[in-house]
VMD Tcl script that builds the backbone (N, CA, C; Angstrom):
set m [mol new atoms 204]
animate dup $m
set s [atomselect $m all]
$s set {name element resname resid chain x y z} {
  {N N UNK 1 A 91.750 81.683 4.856}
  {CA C UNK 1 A 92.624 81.655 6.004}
  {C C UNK 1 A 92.100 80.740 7.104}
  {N N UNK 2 A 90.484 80.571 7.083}
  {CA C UNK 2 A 90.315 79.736 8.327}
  {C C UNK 2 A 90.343 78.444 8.259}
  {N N UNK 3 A 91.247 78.045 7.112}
  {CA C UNK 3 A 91.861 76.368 7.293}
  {C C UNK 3 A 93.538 76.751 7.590}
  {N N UNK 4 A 93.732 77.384 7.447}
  {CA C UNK 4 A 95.297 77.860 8.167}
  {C C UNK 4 A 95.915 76.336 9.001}
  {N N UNK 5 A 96.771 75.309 8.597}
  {CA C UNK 5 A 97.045 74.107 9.589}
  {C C UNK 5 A 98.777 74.671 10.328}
  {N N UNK 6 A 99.332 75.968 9.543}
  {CA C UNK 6 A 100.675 76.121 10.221}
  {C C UNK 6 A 100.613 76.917 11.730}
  {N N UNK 7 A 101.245 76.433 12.554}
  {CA C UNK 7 A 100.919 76.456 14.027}
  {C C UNK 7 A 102.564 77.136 14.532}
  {N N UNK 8 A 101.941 78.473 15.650}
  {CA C UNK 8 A 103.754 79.199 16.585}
  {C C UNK 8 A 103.105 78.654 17.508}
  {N N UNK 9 A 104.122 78.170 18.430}
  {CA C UNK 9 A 103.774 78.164 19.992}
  {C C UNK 9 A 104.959 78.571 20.452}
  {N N UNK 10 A 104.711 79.398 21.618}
  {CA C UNK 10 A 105.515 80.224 22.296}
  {C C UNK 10 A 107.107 79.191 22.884}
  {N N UNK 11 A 108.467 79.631 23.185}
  {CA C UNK 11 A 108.995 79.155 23.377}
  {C C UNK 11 A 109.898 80.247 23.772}
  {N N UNK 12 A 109.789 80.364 25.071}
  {CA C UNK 12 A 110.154 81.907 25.468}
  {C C UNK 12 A 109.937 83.148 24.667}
  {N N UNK 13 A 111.151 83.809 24.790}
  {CA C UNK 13 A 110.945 85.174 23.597}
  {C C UNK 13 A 110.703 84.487 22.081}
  {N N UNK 14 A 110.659 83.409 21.940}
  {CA C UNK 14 A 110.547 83.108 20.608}
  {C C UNK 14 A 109.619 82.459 20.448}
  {N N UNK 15 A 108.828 81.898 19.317}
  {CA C UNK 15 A 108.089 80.906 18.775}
  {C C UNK 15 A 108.560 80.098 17.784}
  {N N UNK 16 A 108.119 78.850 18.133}
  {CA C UNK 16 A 108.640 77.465 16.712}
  {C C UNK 16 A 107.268 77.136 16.200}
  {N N UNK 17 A 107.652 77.419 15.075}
  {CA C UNK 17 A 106.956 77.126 13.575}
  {C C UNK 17 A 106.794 75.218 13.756}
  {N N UNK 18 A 105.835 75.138 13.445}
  {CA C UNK 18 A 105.495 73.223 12.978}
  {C C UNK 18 A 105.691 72.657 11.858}
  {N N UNK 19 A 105.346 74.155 10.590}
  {CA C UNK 19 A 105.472 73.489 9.236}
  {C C UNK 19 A 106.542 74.533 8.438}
  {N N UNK 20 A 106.582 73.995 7.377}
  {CA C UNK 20 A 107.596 75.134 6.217}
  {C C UNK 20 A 106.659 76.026 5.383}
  {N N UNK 21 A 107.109 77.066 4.923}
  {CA C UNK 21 A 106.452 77.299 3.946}
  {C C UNK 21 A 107.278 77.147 2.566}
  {N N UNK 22 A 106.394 76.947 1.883}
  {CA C UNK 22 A 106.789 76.049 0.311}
  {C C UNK 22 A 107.068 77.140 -0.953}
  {N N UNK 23 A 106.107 77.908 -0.737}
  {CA C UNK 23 A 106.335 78.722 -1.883}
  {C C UNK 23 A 106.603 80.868 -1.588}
  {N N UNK 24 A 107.291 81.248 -1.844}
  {CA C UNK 24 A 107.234 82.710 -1.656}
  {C C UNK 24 A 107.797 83.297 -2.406}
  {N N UNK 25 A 107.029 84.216 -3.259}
  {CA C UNK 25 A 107.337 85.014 -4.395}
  {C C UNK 25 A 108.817 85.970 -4.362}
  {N N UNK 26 A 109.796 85.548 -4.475}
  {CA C UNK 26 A 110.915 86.716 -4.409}
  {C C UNK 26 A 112.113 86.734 -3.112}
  {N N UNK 27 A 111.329 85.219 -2.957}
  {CA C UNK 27 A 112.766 84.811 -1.554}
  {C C UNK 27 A 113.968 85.084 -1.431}
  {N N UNK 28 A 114.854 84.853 -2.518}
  {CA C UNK 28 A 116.366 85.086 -2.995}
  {C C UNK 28 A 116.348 86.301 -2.981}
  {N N UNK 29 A 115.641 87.482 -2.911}
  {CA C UNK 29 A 116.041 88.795 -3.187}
  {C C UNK 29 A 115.812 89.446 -1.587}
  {N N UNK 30 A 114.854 88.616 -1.054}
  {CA C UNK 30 A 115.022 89.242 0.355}
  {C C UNK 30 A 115.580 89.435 1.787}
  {N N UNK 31 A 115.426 90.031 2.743}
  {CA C UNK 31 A 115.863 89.605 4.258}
  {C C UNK 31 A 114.917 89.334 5.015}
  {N N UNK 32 A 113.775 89.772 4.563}
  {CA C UNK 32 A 112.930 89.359 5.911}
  {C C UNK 32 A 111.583 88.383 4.962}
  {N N UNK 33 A 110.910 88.088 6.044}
  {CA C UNK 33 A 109.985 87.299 4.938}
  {C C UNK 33 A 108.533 87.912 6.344}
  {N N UNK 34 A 107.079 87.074 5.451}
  {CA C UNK 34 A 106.067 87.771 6.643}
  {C C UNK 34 A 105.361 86.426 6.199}
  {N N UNK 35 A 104.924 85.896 7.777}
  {CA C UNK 35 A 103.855 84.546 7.533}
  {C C UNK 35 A 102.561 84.504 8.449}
  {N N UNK 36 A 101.297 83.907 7.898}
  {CA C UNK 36 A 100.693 83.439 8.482}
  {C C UNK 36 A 100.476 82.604 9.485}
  {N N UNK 37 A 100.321 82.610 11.014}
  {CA C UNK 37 A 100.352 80.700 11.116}
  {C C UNK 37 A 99.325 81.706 12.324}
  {N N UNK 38 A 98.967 79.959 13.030}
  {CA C UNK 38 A 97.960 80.104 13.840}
  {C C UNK 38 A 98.458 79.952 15.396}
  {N N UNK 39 A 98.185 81.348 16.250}
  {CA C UNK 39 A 98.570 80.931 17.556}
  {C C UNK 39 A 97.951 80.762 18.661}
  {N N UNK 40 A 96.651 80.332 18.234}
  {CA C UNK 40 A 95.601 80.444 19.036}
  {C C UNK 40 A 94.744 78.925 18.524}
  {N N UNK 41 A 94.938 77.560 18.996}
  {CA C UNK 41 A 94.721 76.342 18.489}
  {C C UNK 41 A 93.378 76.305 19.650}
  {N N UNK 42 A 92.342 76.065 19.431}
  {CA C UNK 42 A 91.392 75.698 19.462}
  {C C UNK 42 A 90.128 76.574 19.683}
  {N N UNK 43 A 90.651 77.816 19.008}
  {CA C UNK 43 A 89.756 79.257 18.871}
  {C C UNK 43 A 89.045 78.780 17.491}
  {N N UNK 44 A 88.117 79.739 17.233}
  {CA C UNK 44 A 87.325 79.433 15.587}
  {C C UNK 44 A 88.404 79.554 14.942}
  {N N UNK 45 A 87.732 79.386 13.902}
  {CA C UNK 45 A 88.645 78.793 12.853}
  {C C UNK 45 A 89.111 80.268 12.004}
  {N N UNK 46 A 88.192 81.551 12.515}
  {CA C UNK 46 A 88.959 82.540 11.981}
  {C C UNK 46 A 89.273 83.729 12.804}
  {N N UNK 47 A 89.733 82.707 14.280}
  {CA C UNK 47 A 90.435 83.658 15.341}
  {C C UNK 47 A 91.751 82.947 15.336}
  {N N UNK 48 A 92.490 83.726 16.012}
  {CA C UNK 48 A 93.899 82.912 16.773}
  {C C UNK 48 A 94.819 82.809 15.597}
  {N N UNK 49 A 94.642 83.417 14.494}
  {CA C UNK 49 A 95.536 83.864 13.411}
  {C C UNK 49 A 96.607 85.341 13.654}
  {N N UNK 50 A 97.977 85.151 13.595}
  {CA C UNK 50 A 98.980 85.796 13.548}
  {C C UNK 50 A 100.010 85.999 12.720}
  {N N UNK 51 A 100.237 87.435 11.929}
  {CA C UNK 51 A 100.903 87.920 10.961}
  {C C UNK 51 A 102.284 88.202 11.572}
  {N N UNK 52 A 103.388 87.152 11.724}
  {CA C UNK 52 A 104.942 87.462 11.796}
  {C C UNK 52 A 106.039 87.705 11.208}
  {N N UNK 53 A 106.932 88.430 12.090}
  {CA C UNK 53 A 108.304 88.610 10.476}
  {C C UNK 53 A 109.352 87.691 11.242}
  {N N UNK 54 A 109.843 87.421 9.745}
  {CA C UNK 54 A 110.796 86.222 10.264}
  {C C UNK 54 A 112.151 86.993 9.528}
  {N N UNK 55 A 113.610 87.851 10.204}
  {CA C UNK 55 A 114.651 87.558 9.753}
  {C C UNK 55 A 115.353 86.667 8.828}
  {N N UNK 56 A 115.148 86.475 7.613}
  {CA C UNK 56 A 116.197 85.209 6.569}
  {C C UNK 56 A 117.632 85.675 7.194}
  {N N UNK 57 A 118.263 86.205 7.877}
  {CA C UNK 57 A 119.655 86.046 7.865}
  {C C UNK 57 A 120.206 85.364 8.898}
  {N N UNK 58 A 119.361 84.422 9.572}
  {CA C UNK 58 A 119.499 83.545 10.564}
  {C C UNK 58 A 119.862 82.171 9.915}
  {N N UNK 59 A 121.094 80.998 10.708}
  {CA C UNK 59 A 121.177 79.802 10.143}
  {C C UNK 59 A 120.007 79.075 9.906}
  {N N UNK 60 A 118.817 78.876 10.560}
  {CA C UNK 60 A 117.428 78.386 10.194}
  {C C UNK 60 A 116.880 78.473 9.458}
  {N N UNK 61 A 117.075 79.833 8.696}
  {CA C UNK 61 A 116.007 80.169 8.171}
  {C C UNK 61 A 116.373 80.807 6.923}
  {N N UNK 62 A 115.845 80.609 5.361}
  {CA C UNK 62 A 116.474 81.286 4.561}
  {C C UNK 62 A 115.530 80.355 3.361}
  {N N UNK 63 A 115.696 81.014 2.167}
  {CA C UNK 63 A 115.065 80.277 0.638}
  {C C UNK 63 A 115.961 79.047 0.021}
  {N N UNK 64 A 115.156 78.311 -0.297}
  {CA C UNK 64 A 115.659 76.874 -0.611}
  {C C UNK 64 A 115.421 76.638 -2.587}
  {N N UNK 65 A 116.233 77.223 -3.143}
  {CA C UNK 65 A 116.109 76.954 -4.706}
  {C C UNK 65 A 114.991 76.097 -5.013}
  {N N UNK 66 A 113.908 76.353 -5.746}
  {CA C UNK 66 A 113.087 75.530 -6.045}
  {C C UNK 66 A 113.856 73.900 -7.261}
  {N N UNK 67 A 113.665 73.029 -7.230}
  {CA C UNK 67 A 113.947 71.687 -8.040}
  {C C UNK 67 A 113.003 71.976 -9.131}
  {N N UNK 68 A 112.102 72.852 -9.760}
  {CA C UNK 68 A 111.685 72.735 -10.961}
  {C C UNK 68 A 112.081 73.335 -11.812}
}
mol reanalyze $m
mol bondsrecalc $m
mol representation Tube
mol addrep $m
């Protein structure tokens, strides 16, 4: 975890994500999803880590069929 490069920064009541995540076991079957990212940028490298839930039933946000 303490190379973690996906980054929230606050944006009022909300936070924006920097990167995607690529792979998650069982996307299509769910509503909510739970991610890692880092909200604490220039703490050690195994502080400033935060476990969030993200709603899929939002236009933003949702599973993207894998191409393989």
């Amino acid at each position: 975890m303490a190379s973690l490069a996906r980054r929230a920064e606050r944006d009022g009541d909300d936070y924006m994500i920097n990167r995607t995540k690529i792979w998650t076991t069982h996307a299509h079957w769910s509503n909510k999803i739970f991610c890692l990212v880092r909200t604490a940028p220039g703490t050690k490298r195994q502080q400033g880590i935060s476990f969030l839930c993200f709603d899929l039933n939002v236009p933003c946000i949702g599973p993207i069929p894998s191409l393989a």
